[in-house]
PDB file of N, CA, C and O in Angstrom:
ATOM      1  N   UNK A   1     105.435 105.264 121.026  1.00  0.00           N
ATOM      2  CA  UNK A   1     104.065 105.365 121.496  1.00  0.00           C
ATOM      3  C   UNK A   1     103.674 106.833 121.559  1.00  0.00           C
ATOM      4  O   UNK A   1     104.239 107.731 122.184  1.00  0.00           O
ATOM      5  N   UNK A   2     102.773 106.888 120.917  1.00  0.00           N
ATOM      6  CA  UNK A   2     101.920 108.492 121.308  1.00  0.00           C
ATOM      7  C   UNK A   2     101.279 108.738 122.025  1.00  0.00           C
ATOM      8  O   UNK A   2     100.264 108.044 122.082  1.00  0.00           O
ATOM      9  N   UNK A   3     101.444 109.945 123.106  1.00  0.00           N
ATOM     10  CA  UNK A   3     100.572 109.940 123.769  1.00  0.00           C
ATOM     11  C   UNK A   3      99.404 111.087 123.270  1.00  0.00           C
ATOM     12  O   UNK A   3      99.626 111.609 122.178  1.00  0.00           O
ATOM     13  N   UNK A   4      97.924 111.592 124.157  1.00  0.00           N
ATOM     14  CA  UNK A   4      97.267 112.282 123.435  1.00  0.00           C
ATOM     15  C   UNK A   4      97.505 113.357 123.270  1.00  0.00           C
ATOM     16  O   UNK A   4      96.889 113.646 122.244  1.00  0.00           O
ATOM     17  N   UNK A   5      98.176 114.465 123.714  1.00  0.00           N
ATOM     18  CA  UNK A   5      98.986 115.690 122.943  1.00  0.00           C
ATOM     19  C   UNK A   5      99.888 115.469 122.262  1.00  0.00           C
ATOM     20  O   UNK A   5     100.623 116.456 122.317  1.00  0.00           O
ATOM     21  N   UNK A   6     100.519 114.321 121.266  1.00  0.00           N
ATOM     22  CA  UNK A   6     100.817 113.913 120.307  1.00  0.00           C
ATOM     23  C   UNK A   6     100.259 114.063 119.470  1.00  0.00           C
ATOM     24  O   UNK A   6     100.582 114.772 118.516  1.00  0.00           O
ATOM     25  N   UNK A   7      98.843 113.172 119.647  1.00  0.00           N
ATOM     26  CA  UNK A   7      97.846 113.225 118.329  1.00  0.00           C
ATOM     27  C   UNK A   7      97.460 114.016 118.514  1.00  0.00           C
ATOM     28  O   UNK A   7      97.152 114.525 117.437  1.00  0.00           O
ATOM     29  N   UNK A   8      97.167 114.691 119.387  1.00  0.00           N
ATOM     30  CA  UNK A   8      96.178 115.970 119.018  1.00  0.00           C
ATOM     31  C   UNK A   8      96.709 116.846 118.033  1.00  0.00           C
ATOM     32  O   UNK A   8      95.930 117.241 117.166  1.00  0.00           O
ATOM     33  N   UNK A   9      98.395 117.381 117.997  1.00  0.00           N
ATOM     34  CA  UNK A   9      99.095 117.782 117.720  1.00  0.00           C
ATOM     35  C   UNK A   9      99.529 117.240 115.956  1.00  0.00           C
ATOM     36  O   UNK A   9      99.542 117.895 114.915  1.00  0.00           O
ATOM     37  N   UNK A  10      99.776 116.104 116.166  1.00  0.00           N
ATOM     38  CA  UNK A  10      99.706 115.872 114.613  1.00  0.00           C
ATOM     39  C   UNK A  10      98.024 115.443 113.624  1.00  0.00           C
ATOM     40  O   UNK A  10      97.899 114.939 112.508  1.00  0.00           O
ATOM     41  N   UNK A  11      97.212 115.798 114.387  1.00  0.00           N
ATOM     42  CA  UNK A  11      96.051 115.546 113.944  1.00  0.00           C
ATOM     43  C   UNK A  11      95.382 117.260 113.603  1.00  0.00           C
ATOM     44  O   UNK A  11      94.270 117.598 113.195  1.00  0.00           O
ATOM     45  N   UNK A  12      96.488 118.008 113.940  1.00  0.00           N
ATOM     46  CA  UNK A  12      95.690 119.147 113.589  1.00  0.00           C
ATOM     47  C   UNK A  12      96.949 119.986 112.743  1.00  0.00           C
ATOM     48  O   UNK A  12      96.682 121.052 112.187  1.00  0.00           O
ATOM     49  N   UNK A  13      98.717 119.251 112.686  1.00  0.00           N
ATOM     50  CA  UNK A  13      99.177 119.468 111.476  1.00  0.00           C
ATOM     51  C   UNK A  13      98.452 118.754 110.245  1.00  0.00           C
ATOM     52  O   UNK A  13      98.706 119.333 109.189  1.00  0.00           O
ATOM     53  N   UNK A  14      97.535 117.540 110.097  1.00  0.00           N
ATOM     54  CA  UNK A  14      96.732 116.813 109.435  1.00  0.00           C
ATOM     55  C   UNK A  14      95.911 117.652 108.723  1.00  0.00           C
ATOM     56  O   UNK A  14      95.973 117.510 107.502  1.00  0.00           O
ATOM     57  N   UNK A  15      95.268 118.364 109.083  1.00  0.00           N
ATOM     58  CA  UNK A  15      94.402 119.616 108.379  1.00  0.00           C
ATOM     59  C   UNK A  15      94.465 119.789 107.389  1.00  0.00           C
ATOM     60  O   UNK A  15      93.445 119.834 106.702  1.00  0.00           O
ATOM     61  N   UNK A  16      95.580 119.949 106.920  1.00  0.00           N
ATOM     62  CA  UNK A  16      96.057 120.706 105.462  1.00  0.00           C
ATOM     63  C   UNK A  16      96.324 120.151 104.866  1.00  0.00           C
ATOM     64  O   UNK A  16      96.482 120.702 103.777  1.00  0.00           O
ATOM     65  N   UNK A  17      96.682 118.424 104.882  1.00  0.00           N
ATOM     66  CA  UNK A  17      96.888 117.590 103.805  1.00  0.00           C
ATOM     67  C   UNK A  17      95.889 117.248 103.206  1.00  0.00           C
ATOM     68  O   UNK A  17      94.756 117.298 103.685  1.00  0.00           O
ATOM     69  N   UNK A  18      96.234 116.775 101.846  1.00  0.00           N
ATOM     70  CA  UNK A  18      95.836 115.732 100.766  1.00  0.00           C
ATOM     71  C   UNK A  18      95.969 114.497 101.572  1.00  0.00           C
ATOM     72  O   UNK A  18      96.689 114.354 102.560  1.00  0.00           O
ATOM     73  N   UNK A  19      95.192 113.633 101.033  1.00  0.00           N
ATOM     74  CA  UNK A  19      95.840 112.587 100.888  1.00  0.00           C
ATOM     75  C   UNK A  19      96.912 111.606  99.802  1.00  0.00           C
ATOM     76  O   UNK A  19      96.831 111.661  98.575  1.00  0.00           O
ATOM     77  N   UNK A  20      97.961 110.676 100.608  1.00  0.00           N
ATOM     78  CA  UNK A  20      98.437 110.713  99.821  1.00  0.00           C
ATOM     79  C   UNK A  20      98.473 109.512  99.107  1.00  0.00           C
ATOM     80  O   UNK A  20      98.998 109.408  97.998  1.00  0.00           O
ATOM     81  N   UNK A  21      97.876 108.514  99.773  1.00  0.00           N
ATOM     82  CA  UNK A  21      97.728 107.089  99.181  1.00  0.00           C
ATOM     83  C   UNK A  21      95.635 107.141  98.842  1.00  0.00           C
ATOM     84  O   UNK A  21      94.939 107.524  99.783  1.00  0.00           O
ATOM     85  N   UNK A  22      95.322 106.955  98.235  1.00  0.00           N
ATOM     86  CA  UNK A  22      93.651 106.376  98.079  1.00  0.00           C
ATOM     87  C   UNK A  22      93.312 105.029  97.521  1.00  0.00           C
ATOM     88  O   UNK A  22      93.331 104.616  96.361  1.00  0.00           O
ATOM     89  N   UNK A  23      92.957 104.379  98.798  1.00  0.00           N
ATOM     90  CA  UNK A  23      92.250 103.093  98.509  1.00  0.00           C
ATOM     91  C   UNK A  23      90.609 102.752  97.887  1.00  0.00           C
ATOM     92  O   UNK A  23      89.533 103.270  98.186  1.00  0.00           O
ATOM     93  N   UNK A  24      90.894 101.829  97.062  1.00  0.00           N
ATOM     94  CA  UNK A  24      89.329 101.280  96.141  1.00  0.00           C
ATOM     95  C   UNK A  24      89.519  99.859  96.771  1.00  0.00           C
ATOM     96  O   UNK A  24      90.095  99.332  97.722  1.00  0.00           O
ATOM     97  N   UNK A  25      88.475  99.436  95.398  1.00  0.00           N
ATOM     98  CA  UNK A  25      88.228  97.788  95.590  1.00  0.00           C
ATOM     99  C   UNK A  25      89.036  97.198  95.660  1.00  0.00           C
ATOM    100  O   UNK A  25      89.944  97.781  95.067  1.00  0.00           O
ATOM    101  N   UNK A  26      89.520  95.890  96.215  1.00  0.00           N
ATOM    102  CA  UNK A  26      90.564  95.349  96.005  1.00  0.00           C
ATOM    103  C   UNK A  26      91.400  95.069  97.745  1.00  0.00           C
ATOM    104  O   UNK A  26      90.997  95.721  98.709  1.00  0.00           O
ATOM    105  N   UNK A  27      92.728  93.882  97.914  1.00  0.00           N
ATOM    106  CA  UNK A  27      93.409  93.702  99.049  1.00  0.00           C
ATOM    107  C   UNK A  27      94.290  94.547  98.586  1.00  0.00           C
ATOM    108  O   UNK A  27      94.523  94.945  97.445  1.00  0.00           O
ATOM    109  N   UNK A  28      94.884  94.840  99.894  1.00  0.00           N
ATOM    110  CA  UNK A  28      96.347  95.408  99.802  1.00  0.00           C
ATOM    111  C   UNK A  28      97.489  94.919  99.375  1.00  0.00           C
ATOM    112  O   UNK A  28      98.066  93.954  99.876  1.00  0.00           O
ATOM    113  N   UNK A  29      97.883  95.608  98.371  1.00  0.00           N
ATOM    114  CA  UNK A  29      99.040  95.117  97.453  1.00  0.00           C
ATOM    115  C   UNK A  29     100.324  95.576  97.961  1.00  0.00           C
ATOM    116  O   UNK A  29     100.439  96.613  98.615  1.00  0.00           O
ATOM    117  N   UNK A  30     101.271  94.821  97.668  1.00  0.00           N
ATOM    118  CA  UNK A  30     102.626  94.981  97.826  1.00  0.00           C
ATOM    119  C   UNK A  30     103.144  96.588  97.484  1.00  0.00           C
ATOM    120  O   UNK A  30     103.942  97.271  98.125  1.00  0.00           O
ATOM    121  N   UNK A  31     102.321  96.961  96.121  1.00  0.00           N
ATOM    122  CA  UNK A  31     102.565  98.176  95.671  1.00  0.00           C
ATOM    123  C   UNK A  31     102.498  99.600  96.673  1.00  0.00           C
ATOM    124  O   UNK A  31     103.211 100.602  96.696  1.00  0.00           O
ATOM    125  N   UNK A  32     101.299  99.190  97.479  1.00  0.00           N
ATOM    126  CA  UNK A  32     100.152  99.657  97.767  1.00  0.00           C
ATOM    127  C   UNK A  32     100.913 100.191  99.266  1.00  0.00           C
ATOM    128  O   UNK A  32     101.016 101.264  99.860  1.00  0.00           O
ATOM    129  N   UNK A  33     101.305  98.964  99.453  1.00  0.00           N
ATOM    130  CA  UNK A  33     102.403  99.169 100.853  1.00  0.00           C
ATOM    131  C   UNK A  33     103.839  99.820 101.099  1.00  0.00           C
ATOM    132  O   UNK A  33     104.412 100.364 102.043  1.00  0.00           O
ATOM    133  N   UNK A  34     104.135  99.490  99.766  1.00  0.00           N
ATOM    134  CA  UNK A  34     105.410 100.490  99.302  1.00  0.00           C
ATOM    135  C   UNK A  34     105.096 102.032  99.226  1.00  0.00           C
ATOM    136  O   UNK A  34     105.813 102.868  99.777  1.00  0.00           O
ATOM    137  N   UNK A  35     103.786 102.393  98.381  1.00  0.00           N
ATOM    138  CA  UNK A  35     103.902 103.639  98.425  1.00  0.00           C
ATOM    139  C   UNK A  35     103.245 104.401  99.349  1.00  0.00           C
ATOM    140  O   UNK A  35     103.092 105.612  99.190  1.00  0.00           O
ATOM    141  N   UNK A  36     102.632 103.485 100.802  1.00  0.00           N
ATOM    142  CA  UNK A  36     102.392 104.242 102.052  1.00  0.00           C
ATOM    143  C   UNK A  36     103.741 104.119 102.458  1.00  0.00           C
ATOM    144  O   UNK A  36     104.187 105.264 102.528  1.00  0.00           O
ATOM    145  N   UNK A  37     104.770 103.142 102.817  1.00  0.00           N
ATOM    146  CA  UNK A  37     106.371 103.447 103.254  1.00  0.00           C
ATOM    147  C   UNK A  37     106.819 104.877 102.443  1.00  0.00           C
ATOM    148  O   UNK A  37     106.994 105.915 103.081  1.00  0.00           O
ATOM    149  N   UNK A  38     106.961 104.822 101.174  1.00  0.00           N
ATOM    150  CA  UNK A  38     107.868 106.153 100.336  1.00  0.00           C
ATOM    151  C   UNK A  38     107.372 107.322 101.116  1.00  0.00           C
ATOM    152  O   UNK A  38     108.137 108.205 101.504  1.00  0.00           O
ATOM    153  N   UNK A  39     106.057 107.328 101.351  1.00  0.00           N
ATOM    154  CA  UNK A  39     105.010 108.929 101.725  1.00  0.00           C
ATOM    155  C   UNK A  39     105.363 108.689 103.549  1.00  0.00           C
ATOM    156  O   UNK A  39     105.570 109.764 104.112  1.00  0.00           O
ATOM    157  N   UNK A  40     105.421 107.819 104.194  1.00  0.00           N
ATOM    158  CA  UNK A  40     105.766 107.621 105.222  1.00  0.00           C
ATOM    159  C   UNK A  40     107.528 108.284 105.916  1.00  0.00           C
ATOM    160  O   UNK A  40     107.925 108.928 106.887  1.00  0.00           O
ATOM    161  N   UNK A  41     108.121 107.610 104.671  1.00  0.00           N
ATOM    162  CA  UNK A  41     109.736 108.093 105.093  1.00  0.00           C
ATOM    163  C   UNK A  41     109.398 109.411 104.591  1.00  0.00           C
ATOM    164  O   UNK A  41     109.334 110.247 105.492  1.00  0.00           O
ATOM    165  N   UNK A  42     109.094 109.978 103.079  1.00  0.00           N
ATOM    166  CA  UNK A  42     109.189 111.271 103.019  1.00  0.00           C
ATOM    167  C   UNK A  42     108.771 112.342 104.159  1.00  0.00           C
ATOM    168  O   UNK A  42     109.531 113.145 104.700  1.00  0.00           O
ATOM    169  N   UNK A  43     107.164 112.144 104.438  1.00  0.00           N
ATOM    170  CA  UNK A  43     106.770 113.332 105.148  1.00  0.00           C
ATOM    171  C   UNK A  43     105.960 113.099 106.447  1.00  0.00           C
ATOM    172  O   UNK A  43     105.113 113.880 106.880  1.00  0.00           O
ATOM    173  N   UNK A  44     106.340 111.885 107.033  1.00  0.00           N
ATOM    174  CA  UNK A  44     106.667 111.125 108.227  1.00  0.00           C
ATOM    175  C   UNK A  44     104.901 111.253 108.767  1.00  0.00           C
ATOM    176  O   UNK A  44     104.483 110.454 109.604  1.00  0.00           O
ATOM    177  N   UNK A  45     104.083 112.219 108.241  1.00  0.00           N
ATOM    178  CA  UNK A  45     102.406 111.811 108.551  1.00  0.00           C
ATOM    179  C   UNK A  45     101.814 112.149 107.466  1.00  0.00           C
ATOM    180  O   UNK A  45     102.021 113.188 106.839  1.00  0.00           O
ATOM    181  N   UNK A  46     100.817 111.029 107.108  1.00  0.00           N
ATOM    182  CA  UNK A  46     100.119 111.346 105.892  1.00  0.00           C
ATOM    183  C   UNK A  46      98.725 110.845 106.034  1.00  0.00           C
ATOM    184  O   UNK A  46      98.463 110.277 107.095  1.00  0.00           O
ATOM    185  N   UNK A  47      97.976 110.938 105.318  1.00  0.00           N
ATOM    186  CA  UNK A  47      96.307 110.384 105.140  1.00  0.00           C
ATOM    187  C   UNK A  47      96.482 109.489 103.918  1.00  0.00           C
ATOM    188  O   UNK A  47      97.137 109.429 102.877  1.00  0.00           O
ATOM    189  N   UNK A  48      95.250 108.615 104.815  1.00  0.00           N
ATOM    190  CA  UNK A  48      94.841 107.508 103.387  1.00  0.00           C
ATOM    191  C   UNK A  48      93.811 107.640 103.226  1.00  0.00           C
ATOM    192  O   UNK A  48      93.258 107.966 104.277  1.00  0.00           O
ATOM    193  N   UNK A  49      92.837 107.527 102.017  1.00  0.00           N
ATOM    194  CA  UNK A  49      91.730 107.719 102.027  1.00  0.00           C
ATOM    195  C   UNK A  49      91.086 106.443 101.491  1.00  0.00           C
ATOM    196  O   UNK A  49      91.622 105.775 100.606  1.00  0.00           O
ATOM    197  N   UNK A  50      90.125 106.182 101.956  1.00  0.00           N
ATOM    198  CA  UNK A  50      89.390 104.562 102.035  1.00  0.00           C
ATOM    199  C   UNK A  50      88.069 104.918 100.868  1.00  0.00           C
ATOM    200  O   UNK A  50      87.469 105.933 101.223  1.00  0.00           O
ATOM    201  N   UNK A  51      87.677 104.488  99.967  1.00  0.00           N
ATOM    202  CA  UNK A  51      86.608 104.960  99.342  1.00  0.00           C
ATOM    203  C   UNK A  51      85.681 103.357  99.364  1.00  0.00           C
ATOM    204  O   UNK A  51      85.921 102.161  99.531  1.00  0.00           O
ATOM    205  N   UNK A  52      84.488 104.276  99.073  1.00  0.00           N
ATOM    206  CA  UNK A  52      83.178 103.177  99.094  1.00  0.00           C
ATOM    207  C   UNK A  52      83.129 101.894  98.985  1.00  0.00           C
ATOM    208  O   UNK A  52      82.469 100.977  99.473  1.00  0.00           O
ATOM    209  N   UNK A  53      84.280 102.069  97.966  1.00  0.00           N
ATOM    210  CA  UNK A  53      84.171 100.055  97.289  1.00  0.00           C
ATOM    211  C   UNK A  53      84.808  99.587  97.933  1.00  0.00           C
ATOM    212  O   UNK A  53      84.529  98.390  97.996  1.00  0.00           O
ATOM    213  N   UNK A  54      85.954  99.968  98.789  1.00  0.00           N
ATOM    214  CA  UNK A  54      86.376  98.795  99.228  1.00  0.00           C
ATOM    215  C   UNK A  54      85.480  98.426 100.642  1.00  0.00           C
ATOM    216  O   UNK A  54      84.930  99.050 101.550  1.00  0.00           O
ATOM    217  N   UNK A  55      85.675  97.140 100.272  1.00  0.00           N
ATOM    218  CA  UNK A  55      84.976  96.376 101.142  1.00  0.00           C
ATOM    219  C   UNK A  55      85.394  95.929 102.569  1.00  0.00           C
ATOM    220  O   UNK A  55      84.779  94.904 102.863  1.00  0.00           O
ATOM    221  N   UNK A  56      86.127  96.292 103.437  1.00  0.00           N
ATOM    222  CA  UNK A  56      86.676  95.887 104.321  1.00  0.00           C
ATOM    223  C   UNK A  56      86.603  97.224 105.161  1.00  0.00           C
ATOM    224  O   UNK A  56      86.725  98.383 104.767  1.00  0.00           O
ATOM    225  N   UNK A  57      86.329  96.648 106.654  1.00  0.00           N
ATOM    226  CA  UNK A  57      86.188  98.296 107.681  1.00  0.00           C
ATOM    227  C   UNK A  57      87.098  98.809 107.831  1.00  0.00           C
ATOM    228  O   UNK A  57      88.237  98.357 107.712  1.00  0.00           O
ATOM    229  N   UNK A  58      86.847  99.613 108.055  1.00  0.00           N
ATOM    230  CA  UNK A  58      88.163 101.138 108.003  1.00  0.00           C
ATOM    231  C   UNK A  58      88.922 100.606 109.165  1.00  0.00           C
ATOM    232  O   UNK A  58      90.113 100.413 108.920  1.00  0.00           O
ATOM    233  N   UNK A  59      88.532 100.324 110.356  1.00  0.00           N
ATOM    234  CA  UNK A  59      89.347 100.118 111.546  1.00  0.00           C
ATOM    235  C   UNK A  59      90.489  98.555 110.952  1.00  0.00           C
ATOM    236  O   UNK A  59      91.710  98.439 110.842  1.00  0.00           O
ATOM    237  N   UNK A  60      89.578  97.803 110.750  1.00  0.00           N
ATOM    238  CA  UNK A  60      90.375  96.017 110.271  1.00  0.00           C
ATOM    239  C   UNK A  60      91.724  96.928 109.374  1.00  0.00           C
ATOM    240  O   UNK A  60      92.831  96.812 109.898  1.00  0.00           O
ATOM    241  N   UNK A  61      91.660  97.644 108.312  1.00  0.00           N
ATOM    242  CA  UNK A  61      92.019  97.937 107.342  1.00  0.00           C
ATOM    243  C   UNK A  61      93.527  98.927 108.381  1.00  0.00           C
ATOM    244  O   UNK A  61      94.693  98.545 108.485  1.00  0.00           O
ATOM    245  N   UNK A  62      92.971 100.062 108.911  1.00  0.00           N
ATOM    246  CA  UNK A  62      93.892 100.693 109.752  1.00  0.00           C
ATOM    247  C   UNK A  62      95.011  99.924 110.353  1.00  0.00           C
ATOM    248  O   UNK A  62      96.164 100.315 110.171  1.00  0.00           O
ATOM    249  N   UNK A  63      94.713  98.646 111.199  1.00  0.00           N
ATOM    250  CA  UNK A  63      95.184  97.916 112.053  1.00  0.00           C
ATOM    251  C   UNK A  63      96.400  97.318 110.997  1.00  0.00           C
ATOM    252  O   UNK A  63      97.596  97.279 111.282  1.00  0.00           O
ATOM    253  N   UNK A  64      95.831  96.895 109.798  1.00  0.00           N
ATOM    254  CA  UNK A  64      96.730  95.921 108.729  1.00  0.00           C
ATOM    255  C   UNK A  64      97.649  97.134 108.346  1.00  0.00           C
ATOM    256  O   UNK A  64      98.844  97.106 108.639  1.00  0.00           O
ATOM    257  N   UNK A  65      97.288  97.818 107.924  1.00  0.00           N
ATOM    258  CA  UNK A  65      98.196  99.059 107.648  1.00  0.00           C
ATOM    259  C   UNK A  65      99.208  99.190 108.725  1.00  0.00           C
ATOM    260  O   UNK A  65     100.279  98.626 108.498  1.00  0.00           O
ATOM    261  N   UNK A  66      99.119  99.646 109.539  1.00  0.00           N
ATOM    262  CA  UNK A  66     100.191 100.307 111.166  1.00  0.00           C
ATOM    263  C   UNK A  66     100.674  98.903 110.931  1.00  0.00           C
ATOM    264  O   UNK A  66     101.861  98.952 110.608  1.00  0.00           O
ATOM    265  N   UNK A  67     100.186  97.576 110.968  1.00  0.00           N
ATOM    266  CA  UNK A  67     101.253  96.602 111.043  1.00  0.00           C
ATOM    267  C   UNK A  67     101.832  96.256 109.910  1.00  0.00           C
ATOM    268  O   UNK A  67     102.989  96.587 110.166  1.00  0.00           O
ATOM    269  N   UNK A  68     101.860  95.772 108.703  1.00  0.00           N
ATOM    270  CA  UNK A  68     102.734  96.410 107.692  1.00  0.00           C
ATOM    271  C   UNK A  68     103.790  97.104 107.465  1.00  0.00           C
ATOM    272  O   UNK A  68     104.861  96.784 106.950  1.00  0.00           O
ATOM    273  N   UNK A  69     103.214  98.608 108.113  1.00  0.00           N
ATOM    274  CA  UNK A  69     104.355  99.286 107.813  1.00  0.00           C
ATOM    275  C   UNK A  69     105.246 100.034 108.943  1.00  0.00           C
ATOM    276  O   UNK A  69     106.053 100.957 108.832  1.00  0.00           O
ATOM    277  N   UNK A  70     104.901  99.463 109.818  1.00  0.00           N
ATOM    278  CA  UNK A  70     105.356  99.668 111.346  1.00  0.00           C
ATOM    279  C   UNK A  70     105.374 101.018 111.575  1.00  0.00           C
ATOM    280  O   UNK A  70     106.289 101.789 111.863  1.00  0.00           O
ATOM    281  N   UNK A  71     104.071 101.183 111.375  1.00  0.00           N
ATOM    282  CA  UNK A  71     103.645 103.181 111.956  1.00  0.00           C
ATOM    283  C   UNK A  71     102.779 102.929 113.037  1.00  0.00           C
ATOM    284  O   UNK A  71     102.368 101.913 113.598  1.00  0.00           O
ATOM    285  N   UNK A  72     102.564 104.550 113.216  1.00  0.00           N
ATOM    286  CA  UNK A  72     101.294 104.465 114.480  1.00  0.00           C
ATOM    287  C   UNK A  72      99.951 104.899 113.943  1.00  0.00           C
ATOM    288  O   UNK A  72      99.720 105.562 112.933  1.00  0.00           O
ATOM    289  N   UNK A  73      99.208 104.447 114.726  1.00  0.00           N
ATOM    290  CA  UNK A  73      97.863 105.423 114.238  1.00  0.00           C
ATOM    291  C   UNK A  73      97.545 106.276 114.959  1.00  0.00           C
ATOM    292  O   UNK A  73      97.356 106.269 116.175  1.00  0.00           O
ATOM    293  N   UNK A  74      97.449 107.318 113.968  1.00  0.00           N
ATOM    294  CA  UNK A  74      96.886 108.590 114.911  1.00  0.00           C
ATOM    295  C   UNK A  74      95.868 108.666 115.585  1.00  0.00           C
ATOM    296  O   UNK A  74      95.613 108.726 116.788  1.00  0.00           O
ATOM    297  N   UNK A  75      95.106 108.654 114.324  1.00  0.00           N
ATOM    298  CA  UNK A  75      93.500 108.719 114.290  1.00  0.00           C
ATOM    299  C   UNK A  75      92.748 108.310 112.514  1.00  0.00           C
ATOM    300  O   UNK A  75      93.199 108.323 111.368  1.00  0.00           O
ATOM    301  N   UNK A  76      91.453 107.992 113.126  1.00  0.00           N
ATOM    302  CA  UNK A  76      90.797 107.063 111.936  1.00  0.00           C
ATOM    303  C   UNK A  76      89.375 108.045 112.518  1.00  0.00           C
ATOM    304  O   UNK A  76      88.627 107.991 113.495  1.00  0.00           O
ATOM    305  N   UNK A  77      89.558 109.204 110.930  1.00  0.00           N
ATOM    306  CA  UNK A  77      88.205 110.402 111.167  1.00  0.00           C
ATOM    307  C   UNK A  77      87.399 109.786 109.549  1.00  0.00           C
ATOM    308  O   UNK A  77      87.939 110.034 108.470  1.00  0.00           O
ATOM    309  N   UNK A  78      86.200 109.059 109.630  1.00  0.00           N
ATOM    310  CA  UNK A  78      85.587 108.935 108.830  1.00  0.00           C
ATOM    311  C   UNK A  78      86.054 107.494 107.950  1.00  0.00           C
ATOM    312  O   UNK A  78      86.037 106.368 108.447  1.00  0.00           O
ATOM    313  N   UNK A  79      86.402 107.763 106.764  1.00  0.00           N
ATOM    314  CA  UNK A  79      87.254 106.919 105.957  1.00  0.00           C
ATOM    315  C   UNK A  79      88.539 107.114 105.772  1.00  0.00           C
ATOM    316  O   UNK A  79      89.265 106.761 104.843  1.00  0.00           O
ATOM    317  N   UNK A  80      88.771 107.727 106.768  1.00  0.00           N
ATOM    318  CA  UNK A  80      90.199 108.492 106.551  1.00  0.00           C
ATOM    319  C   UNK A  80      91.160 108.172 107.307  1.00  0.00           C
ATOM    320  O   UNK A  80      90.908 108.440 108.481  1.00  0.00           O
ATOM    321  N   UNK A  81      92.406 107.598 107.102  1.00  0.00           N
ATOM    322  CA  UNK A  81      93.004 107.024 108.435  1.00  0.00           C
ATOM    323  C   UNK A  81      94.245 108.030 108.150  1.00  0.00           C
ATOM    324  O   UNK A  81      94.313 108.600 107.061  1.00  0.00           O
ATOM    325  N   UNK A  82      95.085 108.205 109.014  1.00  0.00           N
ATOM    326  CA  UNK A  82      96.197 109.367 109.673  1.00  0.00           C
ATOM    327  C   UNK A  82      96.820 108.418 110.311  1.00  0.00           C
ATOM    328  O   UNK A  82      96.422 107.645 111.183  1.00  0.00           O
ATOM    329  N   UNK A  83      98.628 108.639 109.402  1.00  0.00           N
ATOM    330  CA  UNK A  83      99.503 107.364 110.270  1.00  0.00           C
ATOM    331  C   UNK A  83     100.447 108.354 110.301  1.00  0.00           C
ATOM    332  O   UNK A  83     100.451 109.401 109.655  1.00  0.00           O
ATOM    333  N   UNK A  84     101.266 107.945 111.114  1.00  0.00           N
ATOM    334  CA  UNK A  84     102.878 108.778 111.659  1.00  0.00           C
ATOM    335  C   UNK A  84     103.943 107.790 111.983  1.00  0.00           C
ATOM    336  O   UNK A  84     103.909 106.912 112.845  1.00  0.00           O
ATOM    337  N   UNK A  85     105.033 108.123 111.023  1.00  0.00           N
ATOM    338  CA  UNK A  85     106.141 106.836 111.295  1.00  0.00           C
ATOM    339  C   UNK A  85     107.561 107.898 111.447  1.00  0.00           C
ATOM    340  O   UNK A  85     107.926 108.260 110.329  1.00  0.00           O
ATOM    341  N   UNK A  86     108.383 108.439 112.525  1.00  0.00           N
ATOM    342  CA  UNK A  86     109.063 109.127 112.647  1.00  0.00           C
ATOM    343  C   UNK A  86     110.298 108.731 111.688  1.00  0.00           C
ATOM    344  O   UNK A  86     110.801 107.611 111.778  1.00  0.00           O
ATOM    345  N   UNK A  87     110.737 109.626 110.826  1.00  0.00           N
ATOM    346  CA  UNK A  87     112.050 109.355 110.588  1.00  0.00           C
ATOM    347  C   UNK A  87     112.937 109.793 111.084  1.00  0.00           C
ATOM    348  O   UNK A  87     113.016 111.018 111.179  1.00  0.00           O
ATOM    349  N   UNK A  88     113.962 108.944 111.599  1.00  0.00           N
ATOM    350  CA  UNK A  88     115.135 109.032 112.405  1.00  0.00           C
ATOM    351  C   UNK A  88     116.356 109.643 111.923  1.00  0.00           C
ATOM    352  O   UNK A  88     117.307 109.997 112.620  1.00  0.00           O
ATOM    353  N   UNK A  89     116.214 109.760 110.331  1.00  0.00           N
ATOM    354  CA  UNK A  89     117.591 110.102 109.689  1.00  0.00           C
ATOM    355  C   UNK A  89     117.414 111.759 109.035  1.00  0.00           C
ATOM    356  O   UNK A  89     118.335 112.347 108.468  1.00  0.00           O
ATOM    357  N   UNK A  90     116.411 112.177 109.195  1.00  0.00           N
ATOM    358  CA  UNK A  90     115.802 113.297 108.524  1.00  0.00           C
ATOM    359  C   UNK A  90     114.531 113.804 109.421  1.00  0.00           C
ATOM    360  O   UNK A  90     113.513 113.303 108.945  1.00  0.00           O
ATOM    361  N   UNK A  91     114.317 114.401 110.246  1.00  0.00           N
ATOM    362  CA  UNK A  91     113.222 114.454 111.169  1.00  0.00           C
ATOM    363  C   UNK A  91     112.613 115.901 110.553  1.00  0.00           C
ATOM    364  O   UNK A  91     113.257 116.878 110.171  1.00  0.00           O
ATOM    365  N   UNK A  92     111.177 115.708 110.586  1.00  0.00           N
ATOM    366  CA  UNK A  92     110.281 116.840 109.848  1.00  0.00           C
ATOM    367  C   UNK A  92     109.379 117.977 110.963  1.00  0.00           C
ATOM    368  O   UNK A  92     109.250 119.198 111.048  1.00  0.00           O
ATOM    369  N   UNK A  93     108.718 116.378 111.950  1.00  0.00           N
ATOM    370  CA  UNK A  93     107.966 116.963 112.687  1.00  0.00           C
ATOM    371  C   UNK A  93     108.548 116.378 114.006  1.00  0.00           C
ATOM    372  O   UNK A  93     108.902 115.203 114.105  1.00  0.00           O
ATOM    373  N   UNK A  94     108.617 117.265 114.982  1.00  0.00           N
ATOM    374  CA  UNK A  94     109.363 117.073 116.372  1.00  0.00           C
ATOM    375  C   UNK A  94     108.382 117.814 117.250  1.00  0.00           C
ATOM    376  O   UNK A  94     108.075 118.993 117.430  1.00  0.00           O
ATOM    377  N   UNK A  95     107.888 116.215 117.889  1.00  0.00           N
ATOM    378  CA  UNK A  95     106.888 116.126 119.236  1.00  0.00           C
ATOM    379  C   UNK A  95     107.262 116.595 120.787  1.00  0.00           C
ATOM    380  O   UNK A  95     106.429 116.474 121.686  1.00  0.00           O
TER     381      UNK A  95
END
């Protein structure tokens, strides 16, 4: 669980990323979920970016995500959602 000098904290290492997954039209694919896990274990917080077409709200969409892939949510700025899943075997960022 995060508390809010957590996120604040990884929401403003957030700054400087890319994103690393970008969502369009379409449900969430198996693929889709794999390569938020790979970017998840690699660099333990990343951005997704939600674009126009897809059709589904950013928050519904956030929620399916964090459960999926058993992360947290940081924060959801715009179309943009920010997840953090600590890795335990390789630790990057230490709260």
């Amino acid at each position: 669980m995060l508390t809010p000098k957590n996120r604040a904290t990884l929401k403003s290492l957030a700054n400087g990323l890319n994103p690393t997954v970008i969502l369009g039209k379409g449900e969430l694919k198996e693929t889709t979920i794999e390569a938020i896990n790979n970017g998840l274990e690699a660099h333990e917080l990343i951005k997704i970016r939600i674009l126009n077409t897809q059709g589904e709200e950013t928050k519904d969409l956030a929620a399916e995500i964090t459960k999926l892939t058993k992360s947290e949510l940081v924060a959801i700025i715009g179309r943009t959602i920010l997840l953090f899943k600590r890795n335990n075997r390789h630790p990057k960022i230490v709260l």
